[in-house]
KOLKOL-904311 format. One record per residue: residue number from 0; residue in one letter; chain; z, y, x of N, C-alpha, C, CB in turn. Coordinates in steps of 0.001 Angstrom, whole numbers. Glycine has a CB too. Example, Ala and Ser with C-alpha at 12.3 -4.5 7.8 and 13.67 -1.06 7.14 Angstrom:
// residues 2
    k  r  c     n_zz     n_yy     n_xx    ca_zz    ca_yy    ca_xx     c_zz     c_yy     c_xx    cb_zz    cb_yy    cb_xx
    0  A  A     7800    -5690    13190     7800    -4500    12300     7800    -3300    13200     9046    -4473    11308
    1  S  A     7080    -2250    12850     7140    -1060    13670     7870       30    12900     5725     -598    14084
END
This chain:
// residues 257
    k  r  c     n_zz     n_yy     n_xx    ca_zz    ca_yy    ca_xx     c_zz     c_yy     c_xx    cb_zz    cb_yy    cb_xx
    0  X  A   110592    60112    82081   111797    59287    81923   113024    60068    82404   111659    57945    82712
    1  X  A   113763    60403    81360   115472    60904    82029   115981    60126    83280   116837    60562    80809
    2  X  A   116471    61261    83715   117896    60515    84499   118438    61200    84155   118249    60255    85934
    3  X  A   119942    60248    83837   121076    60306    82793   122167    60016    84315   121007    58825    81147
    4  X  A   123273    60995    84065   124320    61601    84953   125257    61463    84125   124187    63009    85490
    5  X  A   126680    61179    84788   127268    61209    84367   128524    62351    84746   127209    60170    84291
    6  X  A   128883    63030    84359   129887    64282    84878   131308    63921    84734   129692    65702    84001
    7  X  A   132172    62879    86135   133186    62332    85451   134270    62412    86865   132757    60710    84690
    8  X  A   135347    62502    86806   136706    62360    87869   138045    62020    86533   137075    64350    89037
    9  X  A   138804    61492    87124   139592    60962    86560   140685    61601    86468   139687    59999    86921
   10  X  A   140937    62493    87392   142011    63644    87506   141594    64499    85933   141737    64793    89236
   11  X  A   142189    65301    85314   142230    65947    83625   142640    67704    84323   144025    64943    82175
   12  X  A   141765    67969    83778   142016    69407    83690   140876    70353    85270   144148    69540    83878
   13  X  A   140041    69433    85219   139500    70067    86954   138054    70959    86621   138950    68377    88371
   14  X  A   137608    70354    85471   136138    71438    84906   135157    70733    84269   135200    72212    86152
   15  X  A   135202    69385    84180   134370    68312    83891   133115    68802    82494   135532    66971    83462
   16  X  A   134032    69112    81375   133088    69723    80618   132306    71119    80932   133702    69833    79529
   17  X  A   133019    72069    81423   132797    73669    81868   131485    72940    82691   134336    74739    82994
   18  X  A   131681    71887    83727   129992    71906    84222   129092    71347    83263   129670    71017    85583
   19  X  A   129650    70287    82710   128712    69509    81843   127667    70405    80901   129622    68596    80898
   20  X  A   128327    71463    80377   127519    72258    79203   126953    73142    80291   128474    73131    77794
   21  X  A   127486    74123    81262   126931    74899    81826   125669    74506    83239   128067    75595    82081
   22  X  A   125845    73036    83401   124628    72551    83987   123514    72438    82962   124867    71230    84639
   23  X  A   124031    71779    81769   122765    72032    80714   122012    73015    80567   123035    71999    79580
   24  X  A   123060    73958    80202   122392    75697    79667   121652    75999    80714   123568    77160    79430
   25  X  A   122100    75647    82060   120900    76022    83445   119717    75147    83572   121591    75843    85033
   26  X  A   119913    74217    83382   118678    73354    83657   117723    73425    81974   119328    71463    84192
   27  X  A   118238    73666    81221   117645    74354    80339   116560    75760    80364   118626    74551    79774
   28  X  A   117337    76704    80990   117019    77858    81222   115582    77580    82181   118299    78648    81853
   29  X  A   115536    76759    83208   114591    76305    84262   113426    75454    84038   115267    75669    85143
   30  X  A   113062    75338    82512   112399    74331    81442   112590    73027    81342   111165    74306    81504
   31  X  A   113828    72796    81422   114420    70912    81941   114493    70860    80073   116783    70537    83309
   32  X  A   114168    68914    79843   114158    69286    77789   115913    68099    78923   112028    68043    75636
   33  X  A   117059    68646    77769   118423    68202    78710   119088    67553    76817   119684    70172    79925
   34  X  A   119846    66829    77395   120322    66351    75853   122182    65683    77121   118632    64418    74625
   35  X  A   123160    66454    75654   124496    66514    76339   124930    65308    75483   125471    68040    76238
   36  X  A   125711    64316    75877   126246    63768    75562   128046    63781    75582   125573    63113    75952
   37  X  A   128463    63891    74151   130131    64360    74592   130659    62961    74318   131078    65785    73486
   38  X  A   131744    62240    74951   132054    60994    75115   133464    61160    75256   131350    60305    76186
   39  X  A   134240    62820    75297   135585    63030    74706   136178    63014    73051   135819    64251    75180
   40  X  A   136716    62278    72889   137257    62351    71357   137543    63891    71006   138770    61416    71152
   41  X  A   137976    64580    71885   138572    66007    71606   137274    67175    71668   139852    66375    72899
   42  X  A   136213    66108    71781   134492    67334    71289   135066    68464    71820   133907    67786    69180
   43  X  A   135569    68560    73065   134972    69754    73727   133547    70329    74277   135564    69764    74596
   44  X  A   132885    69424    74433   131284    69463    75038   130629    69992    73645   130510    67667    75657
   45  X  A   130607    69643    72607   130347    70394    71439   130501    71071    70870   130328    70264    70914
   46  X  A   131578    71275    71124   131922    72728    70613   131485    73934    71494   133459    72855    70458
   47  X  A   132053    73582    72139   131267    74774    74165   129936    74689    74114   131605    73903    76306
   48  X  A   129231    74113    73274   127747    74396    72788   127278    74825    71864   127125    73658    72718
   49  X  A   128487    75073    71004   128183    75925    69626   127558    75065    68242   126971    77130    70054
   50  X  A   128151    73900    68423   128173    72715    67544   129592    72486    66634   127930    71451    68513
   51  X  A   129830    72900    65358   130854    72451    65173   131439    70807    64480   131124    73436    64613
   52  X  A   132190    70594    65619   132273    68998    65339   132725    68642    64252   133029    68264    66171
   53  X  A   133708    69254    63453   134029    68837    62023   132934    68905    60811   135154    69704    61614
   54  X  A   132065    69348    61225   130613    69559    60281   129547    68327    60387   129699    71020    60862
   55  X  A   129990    67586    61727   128820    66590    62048   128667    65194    61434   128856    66333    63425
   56  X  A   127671    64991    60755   127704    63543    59828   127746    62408    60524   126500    63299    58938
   57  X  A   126880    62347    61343   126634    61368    62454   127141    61979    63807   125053    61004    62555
   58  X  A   127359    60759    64401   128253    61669    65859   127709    60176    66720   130781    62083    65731
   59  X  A   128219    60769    68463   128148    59504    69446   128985    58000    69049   128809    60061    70899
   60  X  A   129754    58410    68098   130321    57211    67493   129888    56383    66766   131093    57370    66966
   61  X  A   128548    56874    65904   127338    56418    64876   126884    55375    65546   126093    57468    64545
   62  X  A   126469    55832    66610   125417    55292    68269   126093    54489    68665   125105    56317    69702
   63  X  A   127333    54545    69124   128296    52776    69570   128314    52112    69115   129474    52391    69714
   64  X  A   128658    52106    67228   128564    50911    66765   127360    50639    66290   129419    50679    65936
   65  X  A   126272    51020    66876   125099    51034    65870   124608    50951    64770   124641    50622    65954
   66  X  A   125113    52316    64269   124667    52811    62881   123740    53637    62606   125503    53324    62294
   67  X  A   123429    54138    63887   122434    55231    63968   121497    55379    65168   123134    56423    63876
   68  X  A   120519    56240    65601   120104    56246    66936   120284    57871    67067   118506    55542    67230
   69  X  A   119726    57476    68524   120170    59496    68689   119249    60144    68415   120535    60276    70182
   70  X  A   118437    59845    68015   116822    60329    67454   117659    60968    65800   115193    58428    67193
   71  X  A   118915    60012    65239   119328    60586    63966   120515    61406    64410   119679    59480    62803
   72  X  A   121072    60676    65318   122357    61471    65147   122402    63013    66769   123968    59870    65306
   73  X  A   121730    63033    67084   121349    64315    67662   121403    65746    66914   120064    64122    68037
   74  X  A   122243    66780    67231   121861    67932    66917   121530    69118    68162   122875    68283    66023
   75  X  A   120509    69973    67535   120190    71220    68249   121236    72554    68873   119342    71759    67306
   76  X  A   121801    72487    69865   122071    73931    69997   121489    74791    70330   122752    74189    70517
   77  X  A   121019    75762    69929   120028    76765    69488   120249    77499    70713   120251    77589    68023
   78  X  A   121294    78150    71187   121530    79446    71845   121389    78899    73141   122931    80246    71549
   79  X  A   122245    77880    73451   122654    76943    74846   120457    76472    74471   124662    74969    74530
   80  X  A   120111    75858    74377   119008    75253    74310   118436    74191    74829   118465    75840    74471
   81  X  A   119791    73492    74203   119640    71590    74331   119955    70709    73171   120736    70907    75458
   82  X  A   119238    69475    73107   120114    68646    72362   121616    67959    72632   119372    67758    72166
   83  X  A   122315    67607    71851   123980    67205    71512   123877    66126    71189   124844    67895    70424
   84  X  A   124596    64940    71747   125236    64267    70511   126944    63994    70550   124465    62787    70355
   85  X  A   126981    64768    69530   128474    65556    69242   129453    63937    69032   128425    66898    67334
   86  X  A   130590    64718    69319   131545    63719    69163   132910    64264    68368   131862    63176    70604
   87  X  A   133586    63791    67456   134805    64413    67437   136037    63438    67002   134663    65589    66522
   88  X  A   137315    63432    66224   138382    62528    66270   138004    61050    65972   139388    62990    65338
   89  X  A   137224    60656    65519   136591    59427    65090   136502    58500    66190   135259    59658    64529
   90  X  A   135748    59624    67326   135820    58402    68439   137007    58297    69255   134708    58500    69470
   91  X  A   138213    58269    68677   139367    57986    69066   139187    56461    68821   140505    58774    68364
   92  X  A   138784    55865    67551   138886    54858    66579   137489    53755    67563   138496    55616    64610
   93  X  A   136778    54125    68012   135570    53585    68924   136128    52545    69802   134858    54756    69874
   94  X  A   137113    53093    70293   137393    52465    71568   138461    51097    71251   138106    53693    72631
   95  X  A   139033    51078    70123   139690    50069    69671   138781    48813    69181   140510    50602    68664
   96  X  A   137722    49536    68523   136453    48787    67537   135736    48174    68834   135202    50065    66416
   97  X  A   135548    48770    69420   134507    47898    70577   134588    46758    71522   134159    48647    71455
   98  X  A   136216    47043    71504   136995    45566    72311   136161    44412    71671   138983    45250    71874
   99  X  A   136209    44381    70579   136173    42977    69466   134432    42734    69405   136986    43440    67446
  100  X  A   133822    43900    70182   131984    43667    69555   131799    43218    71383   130628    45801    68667
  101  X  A   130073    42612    70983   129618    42295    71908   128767    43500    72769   129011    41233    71492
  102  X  A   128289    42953    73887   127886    44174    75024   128616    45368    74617   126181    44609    75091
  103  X  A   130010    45542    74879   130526    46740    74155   130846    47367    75358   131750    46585    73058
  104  X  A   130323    47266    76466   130511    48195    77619   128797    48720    77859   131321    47260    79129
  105  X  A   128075    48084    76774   126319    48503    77663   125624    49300    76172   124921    46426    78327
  106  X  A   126779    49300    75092   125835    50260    73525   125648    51405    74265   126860    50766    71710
  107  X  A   126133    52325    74859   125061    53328    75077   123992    53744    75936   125479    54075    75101
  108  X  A   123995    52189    76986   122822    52594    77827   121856    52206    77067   122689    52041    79208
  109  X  A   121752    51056    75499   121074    50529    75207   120149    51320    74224   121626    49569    74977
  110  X  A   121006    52242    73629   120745    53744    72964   119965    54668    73791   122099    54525    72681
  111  X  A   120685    55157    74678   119867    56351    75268   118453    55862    76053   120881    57182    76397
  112  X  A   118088    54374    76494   116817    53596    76973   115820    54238    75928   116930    51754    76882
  113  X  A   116091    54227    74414   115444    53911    73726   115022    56199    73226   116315    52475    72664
  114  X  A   115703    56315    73553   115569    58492    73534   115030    58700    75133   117815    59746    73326
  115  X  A   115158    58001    75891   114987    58423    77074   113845    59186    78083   115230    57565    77405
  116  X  A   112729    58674    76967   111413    59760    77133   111373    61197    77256   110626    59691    76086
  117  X  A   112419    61176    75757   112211    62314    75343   113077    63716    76324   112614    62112    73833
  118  X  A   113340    63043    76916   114180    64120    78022   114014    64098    79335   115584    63993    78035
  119  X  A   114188    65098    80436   113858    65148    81855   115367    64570    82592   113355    66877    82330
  120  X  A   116730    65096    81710   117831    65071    81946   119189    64715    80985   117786    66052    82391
  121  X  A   119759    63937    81119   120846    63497    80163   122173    63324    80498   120563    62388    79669
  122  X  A   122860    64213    80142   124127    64929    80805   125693    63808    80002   124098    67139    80135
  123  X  A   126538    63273    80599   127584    62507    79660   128859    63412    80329   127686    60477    79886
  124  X  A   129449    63720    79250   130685    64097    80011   131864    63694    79192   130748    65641    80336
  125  X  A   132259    63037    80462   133435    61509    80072   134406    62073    79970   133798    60186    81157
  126  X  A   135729    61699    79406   137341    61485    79401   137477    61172    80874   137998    60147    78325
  127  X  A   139053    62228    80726   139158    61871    82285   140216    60455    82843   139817    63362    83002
  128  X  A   140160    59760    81353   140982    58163    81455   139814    57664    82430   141202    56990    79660
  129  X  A   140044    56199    82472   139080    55183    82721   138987    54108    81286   139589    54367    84187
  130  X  A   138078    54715    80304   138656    53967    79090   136936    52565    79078   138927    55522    77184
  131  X  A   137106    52692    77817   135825    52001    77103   134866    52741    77185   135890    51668    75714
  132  X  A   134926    54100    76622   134002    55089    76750   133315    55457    78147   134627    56152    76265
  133  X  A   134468    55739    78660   134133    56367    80038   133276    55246    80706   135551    56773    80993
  134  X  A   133603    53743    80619   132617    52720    81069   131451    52694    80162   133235    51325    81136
  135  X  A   131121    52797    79156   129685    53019    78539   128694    53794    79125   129760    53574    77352
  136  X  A   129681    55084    79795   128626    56348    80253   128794    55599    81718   129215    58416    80058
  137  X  A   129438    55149    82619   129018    54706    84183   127584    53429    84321   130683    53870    84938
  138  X  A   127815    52535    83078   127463    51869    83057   125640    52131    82148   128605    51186    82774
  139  X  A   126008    53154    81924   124451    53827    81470   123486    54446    82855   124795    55387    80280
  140  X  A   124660    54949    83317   124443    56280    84212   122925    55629    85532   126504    56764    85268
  141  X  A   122429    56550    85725   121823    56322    87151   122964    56720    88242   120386    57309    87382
  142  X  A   123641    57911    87914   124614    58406    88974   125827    59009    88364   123962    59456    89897
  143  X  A   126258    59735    89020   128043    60142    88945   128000    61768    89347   129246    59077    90386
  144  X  A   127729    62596    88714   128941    63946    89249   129745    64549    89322   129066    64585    89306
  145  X  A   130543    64691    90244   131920    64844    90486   132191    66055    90538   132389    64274    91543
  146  X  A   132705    67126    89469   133564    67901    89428   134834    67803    90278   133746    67939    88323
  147  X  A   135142    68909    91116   136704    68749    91814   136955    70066    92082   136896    67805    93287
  148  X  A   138049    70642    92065   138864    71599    92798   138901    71270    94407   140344    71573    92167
  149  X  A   139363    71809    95044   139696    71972    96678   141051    72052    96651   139074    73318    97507
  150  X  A   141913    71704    96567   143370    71061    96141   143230    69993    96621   143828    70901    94680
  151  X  A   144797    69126    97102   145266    67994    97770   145411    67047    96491   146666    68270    98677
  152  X  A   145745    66974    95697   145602    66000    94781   144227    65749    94333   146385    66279    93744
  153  X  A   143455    66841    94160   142019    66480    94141   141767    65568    94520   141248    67089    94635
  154  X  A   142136    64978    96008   141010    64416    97126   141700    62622    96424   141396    65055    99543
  155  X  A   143309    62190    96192   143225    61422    95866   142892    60877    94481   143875    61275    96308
  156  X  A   142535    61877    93514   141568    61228    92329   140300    60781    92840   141202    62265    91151
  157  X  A   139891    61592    93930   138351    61261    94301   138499    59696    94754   137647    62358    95699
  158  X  A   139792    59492    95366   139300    57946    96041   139408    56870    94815   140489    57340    97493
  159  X  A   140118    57350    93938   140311    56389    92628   138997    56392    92223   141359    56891    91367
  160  X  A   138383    57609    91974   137072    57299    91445   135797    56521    92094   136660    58432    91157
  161  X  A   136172    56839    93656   135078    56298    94526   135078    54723    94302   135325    56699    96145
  162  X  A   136644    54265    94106   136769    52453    94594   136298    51868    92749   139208    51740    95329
  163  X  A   136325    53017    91556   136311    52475    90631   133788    52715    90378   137876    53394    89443
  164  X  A   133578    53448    90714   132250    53521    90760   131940    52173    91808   131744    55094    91275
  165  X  A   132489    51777    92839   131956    50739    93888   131954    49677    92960   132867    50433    95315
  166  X  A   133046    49327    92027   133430    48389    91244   132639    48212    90319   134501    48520    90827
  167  X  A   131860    48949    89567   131082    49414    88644   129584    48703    89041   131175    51049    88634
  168  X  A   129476    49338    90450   128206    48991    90785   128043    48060    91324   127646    49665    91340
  169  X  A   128981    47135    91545   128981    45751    92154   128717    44679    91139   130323    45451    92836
  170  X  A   129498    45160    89574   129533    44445    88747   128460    44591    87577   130691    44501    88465
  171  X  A   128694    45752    87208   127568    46152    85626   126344    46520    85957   128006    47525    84591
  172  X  A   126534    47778    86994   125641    49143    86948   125108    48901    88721   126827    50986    86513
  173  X  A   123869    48374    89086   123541    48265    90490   123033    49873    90633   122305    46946    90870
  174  X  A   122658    50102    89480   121717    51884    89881   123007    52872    90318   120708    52904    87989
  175  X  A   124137    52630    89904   125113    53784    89884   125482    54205    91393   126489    53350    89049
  176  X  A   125406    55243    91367   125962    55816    93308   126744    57299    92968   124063    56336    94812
  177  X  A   126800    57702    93537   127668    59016    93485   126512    59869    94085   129272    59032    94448
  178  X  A   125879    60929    92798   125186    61706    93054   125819    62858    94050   124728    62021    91908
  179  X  A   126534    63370    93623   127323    64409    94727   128425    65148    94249   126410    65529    95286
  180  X  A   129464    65509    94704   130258    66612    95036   130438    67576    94701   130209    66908    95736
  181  X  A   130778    68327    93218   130540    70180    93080   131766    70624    93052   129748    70890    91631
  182  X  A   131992    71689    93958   133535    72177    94505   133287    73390    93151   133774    72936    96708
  183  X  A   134652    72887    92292   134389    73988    90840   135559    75094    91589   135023    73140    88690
  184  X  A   135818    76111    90614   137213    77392    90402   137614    77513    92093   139065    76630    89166
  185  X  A   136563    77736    92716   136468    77620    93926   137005    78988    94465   135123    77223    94282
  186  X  A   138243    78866    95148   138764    80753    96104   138686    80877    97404   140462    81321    96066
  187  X  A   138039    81233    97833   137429    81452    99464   138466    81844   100074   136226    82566    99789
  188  X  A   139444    82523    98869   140726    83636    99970   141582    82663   100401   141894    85022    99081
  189  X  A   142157    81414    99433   143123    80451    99811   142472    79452   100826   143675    79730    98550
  190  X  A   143703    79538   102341   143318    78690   103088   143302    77532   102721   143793    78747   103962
  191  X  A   143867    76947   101681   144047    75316   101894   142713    74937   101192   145586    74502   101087
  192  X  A   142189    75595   100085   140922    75420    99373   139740    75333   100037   140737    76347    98553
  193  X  A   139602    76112   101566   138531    76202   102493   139085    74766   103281   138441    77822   103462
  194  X  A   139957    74326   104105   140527    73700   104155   139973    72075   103874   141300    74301   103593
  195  X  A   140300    71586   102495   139948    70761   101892   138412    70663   101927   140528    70891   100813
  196  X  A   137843    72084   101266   136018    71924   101401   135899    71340   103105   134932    73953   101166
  197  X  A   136197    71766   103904   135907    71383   105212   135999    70081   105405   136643    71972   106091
  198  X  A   137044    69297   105065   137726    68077   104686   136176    67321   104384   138998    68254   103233
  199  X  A   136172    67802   102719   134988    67035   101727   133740    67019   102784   134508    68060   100045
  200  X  A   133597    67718   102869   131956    68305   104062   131950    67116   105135   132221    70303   105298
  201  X  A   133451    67330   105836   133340    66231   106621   133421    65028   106629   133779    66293   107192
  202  X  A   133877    64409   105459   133881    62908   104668   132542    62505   104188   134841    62891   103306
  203  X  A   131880    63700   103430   131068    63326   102477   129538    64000   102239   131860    63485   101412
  204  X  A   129775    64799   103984   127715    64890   104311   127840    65362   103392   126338    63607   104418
  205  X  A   126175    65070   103417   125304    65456   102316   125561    65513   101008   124413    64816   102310
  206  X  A   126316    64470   100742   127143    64767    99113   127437    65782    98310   128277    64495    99061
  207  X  A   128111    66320    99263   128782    67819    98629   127148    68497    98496   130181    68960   100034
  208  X  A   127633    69066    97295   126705    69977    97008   126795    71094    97654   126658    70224    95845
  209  X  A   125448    71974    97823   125468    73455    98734   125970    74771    97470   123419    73865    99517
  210  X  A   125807    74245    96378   126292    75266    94958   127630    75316    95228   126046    74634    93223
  211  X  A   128333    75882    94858   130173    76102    94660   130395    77016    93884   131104    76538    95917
  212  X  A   130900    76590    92572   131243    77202    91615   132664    78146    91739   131241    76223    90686
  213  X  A   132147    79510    91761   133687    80673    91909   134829    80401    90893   133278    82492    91524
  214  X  A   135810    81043    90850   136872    80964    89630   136660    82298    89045   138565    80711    90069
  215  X  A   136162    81914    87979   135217    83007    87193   135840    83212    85218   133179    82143    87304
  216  X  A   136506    84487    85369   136605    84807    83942   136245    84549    83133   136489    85475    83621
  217  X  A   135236    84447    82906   133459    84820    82357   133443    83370    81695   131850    85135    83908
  218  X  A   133766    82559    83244   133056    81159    82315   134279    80371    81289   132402    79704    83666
  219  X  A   135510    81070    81864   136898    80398    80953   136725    80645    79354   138538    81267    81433
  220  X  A   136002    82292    79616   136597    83049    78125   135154    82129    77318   136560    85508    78031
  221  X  A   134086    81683    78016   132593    81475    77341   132918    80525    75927   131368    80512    78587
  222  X  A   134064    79198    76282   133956    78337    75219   134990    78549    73833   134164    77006    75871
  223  X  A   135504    79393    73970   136258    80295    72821   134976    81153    71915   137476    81600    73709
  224  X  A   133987    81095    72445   132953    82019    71882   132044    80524    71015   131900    83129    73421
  225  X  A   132036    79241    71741   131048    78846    71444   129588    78444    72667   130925    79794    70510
  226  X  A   129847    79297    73398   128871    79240    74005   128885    78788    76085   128400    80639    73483
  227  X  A   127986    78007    76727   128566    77882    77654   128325    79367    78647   128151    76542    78128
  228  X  A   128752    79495    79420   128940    80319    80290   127458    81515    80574   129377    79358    81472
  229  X  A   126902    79752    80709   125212    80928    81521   124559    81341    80533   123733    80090    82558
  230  X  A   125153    81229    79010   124651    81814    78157   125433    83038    77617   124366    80938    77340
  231  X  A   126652    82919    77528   127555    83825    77198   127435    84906    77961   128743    83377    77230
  232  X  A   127202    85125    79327   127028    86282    80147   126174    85587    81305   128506    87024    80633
  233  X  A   125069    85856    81422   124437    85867    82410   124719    85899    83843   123915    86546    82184
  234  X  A   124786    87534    83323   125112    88165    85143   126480    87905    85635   125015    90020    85357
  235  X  A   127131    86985    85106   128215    86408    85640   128258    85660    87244   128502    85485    84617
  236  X  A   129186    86028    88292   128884    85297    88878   128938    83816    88736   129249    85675    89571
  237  X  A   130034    83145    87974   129520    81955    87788   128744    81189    86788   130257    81477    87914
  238  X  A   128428    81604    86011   126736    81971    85320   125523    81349    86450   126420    84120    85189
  239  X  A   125301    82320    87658   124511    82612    88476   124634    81437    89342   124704    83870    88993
  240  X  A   125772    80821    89750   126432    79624    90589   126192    78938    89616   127950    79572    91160
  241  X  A   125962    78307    88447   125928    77119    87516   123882    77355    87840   126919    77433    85391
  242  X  A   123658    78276    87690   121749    78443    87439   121447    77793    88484   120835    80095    87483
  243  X  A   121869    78426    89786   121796    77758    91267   121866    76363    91407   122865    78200    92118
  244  X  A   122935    75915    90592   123358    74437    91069   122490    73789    90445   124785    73861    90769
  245  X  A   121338    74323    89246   121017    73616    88164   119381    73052    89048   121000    74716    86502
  246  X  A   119116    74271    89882   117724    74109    90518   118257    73897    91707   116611    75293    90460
  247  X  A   119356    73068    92076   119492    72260    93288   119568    70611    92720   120960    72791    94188
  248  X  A   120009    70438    91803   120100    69569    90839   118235    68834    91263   120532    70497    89079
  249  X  A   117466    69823    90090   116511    69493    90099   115729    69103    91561   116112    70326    89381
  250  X  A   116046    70021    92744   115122    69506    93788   115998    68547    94496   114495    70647    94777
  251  X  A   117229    67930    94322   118177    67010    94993   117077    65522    94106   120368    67350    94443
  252  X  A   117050    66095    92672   116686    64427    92248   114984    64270    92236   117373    63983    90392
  253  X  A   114274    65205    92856   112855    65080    93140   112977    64044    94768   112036    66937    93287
  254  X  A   114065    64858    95434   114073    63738    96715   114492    62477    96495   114938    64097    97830
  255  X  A   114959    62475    95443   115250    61053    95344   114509    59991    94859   116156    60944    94756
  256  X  A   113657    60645    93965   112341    59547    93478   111707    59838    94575   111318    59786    91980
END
């Protein structure tokens, strides 16, 4: 049975997809069967997997209104070596359509229940609004991972997100908690960035993850290629920091069952 994560902060621009595909490609690499779910209208998660979204017949938008299952509307990325279910401008149009339907905050937990065998791991990586969408994937989710920088504005998206997951799980989602913490484009040299990690560490224990993703060339230039990072160059250091995090991943959610 998957557990399905959700990779989400509300702050825009902090790494949300860059982990989403490059936790895949690692937990992939480690024999995890991982299936990405992109839940941005702007199919970045699909494309950074080497999916091109203007080619796709069926998309995560098929799956909301139920037209399809992900058993149909799933595609393979070959190189990365996971399943997709791609998204692209269409599900702009989703989020208007769903106001008016019923359980239109629970179609995709009701979807992925039904694929959920078929995977060890099921990756969503949300818009960094708080939309319709973004509540489909919390409200699917077993948990939450939080992409963040070590920056001062960071810390107050985190509390927006913390009081909006409490909200979540009070109301829709009792399983949802905040899996943990991954300090992304991380610079050891800037004091305020060590700083802040010290901060997080000391707020948030165990949370924070022991992985910390560097600010790495390698993984910027990867989705211009198509491909995520730990596939595009390996011996990258953050390549090597995404592999790491992927088999902390795995033994974080063995302690948890």
């Amino acid at each position: 049975m998957a557990k399905i994560f959700c990779i989400a902060n509300q702050k825009g621009g902090v790494g949300k997809t860059t982990t989403t595909v490059n936790l895949a490609a690692g937990l992939a690499q480690i024999g995890q069967r991982v299936l990405v779910v992109d839940l941005d209208p702007q199919g970045n998660a699909t494309m950074g997997s080497g999916i091109d979204k203007r080619k796709l017949e069926t998309t995560v938008y098929d799956v909301l209104l139920e037209s399809s299952s992900i058993a149909e509307a799933k595609a393979w990325a070959d190189k990365a070596g996971y399943d997709v279910l791609g998204a692209n401008r269409e599900l702009a149009g989703a989020e208007v359509e769903l106001v008016e339907l019923e359980r239109r905050e629970a179609r995709l937990k009701s979807a992925l229940a039904a694929a959920a065998d078929s995977y060890d791991f099921i990756l969503i990586d949300c818009p960094p609004s708080l939309s319709m969408l973004t509540l489909n994937g919390l409200c699917s989710a077993h948990g939450v991972i939080v992409p963040m920088q070590c920056e001062y504005f960071a810390l107050e998206g985190l509390t927006d997100l913390v009081n909006t997951i409490k909200q979540i799980h009070a109301n829709l989602n009792p399983d949802l908690q905040i899996i943990g913490l991954l300090r992304v484009m991380f610079d050891p040299r800037i004091t305020l960035q060590q700083q802040v990690s010290d901060q997080l560490k000391a707020h948030f224990g165990d949370k924070v993850f022991d992985s910390v993703i560097p600010r790495n060339v390698r993984l910027a230039e990867a989705p211009s290629y198509g491909l995520p990072g730990v596939v595009f160059d390996p011996a990258s250091k953050g390549a090597q920091a995404f592999v790491d995090f992927a088999k902390e991943m795995v033994k974080r959610i063995g302690a948890m069952r």
